[in-house]
VOBA-1610 file (N, C-alpha, C; in pm, whole numbers, padded with zeros to 5 digits, always signed):
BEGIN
Unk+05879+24724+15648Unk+05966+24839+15668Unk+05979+24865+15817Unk+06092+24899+15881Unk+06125+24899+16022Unk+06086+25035+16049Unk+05985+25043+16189Unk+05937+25148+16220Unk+06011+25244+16258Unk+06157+25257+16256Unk+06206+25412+16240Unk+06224+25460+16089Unk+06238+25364+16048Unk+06242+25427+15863Unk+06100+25493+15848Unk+05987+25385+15837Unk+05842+25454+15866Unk+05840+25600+15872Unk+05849+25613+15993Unk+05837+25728+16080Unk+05920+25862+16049Unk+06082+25842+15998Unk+06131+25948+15931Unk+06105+25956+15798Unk+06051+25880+15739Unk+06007+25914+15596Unk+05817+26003+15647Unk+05826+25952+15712Unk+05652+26010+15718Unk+05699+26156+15744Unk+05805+26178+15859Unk+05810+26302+15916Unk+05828+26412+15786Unk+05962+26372+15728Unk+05993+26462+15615Unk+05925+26477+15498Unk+05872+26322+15433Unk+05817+26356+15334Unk+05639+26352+15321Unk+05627+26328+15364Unk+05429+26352+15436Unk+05382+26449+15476Unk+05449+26489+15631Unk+05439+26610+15718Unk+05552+26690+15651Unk+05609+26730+15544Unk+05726+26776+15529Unk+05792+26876+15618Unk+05846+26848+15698Unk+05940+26881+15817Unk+06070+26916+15755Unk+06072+26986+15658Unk+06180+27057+15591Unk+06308+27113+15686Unk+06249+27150+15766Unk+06320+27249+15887Unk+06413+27116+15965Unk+06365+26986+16008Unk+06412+26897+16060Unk+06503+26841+15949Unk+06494+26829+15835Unk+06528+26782+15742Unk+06705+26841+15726Unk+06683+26987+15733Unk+06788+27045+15716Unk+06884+27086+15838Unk+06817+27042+15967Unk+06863+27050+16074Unk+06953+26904+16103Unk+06914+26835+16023Unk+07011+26727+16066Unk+07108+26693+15973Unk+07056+26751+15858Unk+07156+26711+15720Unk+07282+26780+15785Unk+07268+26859+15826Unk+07382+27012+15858Unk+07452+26969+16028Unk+07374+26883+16074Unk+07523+26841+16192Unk+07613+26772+16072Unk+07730+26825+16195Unk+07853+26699+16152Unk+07792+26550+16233Unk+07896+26499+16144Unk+07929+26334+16205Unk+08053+26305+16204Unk+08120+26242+16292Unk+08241+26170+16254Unk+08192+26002+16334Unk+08329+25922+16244Unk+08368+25805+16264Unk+08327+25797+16429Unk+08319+25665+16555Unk+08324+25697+16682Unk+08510+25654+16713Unk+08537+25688+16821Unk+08646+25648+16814Unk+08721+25529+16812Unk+08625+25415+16837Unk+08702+25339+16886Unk+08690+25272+16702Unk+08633+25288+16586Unk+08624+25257+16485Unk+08753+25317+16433Unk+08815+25481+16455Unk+08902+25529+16422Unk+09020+25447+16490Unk+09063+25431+16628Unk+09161+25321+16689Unk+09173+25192+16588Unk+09054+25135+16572Unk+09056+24987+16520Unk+09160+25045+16380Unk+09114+25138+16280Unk+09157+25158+16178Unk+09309+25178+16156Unk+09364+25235+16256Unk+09512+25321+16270Unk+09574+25155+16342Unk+09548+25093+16355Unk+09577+24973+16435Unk+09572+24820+16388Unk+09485+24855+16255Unk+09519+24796+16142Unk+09520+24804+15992Unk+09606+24917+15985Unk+09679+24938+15859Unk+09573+24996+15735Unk+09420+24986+15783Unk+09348+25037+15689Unk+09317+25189+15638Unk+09312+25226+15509Unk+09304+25373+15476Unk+09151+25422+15460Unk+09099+25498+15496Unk+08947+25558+15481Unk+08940+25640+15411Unk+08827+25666+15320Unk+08819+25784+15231Unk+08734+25824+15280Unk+08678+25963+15324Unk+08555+26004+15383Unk+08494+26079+15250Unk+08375+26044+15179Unk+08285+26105+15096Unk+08207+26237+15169Unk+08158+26307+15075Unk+08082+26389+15109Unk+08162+26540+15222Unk+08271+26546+15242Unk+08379+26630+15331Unk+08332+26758+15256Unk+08311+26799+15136Unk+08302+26946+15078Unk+08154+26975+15107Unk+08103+26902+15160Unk+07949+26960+15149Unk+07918+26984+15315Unk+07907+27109+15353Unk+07822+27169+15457Unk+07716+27059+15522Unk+07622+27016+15413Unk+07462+26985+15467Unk+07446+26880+15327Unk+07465+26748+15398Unk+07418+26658+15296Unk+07314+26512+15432Unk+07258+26450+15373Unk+07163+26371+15495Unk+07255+26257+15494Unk+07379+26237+15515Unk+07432+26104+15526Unk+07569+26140+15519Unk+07676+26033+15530Unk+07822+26030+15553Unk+07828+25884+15496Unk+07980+25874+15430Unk+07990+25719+15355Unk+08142+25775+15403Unk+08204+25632+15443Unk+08333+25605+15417Unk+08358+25504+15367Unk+08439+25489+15325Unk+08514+25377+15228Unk+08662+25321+15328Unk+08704+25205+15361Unk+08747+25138+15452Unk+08839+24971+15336Unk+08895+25100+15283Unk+09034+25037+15199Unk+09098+24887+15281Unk+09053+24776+15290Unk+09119+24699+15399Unk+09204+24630+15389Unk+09212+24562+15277Unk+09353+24488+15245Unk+09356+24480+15099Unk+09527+24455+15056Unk+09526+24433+14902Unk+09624+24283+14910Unk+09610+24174+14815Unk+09669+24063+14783Unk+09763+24091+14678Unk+09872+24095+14659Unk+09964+24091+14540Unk+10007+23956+14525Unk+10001+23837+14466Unk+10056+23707+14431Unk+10096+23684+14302Unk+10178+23724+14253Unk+10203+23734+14083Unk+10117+23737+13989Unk+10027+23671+13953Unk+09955+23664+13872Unk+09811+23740+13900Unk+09856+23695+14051Unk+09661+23715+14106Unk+09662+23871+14197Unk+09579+23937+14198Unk+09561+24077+14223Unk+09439+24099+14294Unk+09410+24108+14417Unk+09282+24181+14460Unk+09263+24265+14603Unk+09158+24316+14564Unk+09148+24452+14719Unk+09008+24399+14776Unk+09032+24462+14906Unk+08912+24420+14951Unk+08901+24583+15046Unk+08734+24595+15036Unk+08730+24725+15114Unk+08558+24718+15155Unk+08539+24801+15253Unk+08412+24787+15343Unk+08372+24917+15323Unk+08252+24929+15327Unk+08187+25052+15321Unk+08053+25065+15409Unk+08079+25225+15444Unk+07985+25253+15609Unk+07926+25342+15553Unk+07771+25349+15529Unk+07681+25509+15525Unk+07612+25504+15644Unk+07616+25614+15702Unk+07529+25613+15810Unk+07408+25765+15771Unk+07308+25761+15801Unk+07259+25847+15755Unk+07212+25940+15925Unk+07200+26106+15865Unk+07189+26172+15961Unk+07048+26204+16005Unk+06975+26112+15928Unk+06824+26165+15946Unk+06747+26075+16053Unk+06793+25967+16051Unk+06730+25894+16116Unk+06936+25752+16177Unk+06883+25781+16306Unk+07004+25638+16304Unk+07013+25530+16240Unk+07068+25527+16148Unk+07046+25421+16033Unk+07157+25397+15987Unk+07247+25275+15972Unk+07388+25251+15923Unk+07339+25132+15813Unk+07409+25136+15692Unk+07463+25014+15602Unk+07559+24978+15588Unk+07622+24862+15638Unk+07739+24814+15594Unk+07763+24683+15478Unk+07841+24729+15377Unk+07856+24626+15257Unk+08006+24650+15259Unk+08035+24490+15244Unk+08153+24419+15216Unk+08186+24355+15045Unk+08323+24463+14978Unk+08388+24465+14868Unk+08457+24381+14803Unk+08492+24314+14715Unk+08619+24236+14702Unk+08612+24306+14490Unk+08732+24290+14466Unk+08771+24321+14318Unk+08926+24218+14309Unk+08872+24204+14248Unk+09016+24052+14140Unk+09031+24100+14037Unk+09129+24112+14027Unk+09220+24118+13823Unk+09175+24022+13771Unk+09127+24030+13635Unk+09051+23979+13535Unk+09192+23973+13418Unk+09212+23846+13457Unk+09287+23734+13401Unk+09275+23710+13262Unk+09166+23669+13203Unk+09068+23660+13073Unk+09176+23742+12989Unk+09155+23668+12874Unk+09244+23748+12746Unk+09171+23889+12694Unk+08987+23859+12682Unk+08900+23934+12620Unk+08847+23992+12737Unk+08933+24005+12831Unk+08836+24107+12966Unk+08792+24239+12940Unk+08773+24279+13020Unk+08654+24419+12993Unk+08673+24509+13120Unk+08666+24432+13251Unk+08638+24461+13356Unk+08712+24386+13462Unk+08756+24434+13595Unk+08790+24367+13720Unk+08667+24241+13727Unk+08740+24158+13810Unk+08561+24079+13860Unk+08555+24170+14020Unk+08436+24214+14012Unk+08400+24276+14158Unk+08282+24199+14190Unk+08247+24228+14321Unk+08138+24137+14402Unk+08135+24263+14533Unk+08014+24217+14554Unk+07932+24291+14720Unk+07889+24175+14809Unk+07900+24210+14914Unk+07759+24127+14983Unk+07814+24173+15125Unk+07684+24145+15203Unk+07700+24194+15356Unk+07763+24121+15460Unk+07807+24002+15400Unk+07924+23898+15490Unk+08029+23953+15433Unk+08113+23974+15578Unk+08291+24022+15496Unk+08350+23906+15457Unk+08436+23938+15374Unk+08496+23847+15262Unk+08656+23777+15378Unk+08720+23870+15448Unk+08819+23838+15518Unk+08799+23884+15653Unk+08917+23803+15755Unk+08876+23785+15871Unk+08877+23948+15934Unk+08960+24087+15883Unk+08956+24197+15893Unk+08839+24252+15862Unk+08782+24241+15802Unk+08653+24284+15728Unk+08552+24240+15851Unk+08502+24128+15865Unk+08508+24053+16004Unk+08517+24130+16117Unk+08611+24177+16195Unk+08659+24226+16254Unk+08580+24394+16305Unk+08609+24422+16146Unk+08597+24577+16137Unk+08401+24600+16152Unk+08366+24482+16070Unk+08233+24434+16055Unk+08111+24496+16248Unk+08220+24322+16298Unk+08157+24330+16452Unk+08170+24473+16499Unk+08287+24517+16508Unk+08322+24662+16589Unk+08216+24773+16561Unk+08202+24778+16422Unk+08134+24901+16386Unk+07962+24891+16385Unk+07906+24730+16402Unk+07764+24699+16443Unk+07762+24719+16546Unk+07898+24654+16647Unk+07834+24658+16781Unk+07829+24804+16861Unk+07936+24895+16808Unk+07965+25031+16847Unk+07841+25126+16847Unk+07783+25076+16662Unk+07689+25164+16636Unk+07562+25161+16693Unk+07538+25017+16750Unk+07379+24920+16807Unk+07405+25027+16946Unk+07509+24990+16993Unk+07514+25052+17127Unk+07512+25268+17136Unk+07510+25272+17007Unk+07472+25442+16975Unk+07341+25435+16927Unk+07259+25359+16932Unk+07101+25352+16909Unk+07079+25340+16747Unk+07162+25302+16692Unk+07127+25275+16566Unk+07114+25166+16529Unk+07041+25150+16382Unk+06969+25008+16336Unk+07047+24971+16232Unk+07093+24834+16187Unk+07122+24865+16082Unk+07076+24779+15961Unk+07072+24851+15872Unk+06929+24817+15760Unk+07064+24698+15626Unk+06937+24622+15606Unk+07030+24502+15495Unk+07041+24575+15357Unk+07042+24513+15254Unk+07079+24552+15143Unk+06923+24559+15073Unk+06855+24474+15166Unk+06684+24457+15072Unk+06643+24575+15129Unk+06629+24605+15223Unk+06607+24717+15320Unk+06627+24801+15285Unk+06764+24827+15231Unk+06808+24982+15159Unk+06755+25026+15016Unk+06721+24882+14962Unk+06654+24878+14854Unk+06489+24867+14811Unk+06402+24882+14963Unk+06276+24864+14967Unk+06233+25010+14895Unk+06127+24991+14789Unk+06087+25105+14731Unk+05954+25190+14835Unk+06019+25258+14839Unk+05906+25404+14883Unk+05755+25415+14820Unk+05678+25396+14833Unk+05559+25357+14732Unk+05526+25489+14711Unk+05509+25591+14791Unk+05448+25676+14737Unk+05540+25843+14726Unk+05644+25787+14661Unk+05777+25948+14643Unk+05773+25868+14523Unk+05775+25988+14417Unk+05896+25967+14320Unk+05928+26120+14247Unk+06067+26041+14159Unk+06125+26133+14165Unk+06083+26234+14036Unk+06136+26396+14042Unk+06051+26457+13942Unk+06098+26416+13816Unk+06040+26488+13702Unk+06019+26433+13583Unk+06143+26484+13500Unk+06178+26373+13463Unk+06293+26342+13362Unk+06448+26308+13456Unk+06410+26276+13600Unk+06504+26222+13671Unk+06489+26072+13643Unk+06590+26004+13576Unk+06655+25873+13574Unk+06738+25794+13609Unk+06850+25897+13673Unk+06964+25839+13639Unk+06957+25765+13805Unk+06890+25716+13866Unk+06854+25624+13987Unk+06808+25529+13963Unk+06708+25501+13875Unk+06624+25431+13859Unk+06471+25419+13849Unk+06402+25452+13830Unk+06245+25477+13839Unk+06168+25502+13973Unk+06227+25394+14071Unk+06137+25417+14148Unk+06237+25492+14288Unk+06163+25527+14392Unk+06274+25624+14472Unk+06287+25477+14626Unk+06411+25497+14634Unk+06409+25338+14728Unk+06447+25471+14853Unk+06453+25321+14973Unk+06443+25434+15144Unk+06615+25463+15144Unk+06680+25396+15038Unk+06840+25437+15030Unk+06823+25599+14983Unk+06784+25641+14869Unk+06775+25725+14803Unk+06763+25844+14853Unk+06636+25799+14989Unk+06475+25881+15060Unk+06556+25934+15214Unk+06667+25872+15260Unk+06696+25861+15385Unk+06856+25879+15365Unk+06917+25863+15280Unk+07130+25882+15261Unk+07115+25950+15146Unk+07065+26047+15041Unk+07089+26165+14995Unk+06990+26230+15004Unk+07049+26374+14948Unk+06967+26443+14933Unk+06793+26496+14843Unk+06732+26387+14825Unk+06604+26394+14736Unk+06564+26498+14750Unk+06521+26607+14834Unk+06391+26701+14802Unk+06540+26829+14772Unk+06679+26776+14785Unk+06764+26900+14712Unk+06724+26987+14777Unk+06756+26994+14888Unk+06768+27111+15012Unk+06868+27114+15042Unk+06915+27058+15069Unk+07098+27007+15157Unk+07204+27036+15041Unk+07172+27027+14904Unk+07317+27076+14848Unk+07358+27196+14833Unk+07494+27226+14816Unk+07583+27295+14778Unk+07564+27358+14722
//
């Protein structure tokens, strides 16, 4: 585990530093600019999550980047940024969804992974690591976001996460439910 995750999980949930906790959930954040330029400059739409809430420990946008129309064949591709306010900490995962062709389909075919799928993605990828590295932030992989917390969990008859409380969970929402609405 990378010693700033460490260290803000120790602060809040060990030493519970409640007061820090809610002091940072409650700044704003925005995009930096030159991520907003890149965006208006190439045609991509952003959804900003989390806009109704005052005091939440993180920000996600969604980074709509391109759509394929070819008659038959159908797909979007879109990038997604959480950065969390507790500790400088960014994730970036790269989207793709295809029309599901199949007679007996069910579902789009969708896929993740942290290599962008197109050369925009790419693009948007470098800008927003190198922007963010150079704002002192780290940015954590997908195992990383998914490393379990050994010693939080969550109270009783909370499921709908999963059993155990990961540093995604611990560090980009709200767990101890201070910060909501």
């Amino acid at each position: 585990m990378k010693k700033i995750v460490q260290d803000t999980l120790d602060r809040i949930y060990r030493k519970f530093d409640h007061e820090f906790y809610l002091q940072r959930s409650c700044q704003p954040l925005t995009l930096p600019g030159s991520v907003n330029e890149f965006v208006k400059g190439s045609n991509i739409s952003v959804v900003e999550f989390y806009k109704s809430k005052t005091c939440w420990p993180s920000k996600k946008w969604d980074f709509h980047v391109s759509k394929v129309d070819r008659g038959e064949f159908k797909s979007e591709f879109k990038t997604v940024l959480l950065v969390s306010k507790l500790a400088p900490l960014i994730h970036l995962q790269h989207e793709f969804r295809v029309k599901n062709q199949a007679e007996d389909q069910i579902h789009p075919l969708y896929g993740f992974f942290e290599q962008p799928f197109t050369q925009t993605q790419f693009r948007l990828d470098e800008l927003m690591s190198g922007t963010y590295s150079a704002l002192g932030y780290t940015r954590l992989s997908y195992a990383e976001m998914n490393e379990v917390v050994c010693d939080l969990a969550f109270p009783e008859g909370v499921t709908i996460y999963g059993p155990q409380v990961t540093v995604q969970y611990a560090l980009f929402n709200d767990f101890l439910g201070l910060a909501g609405d």
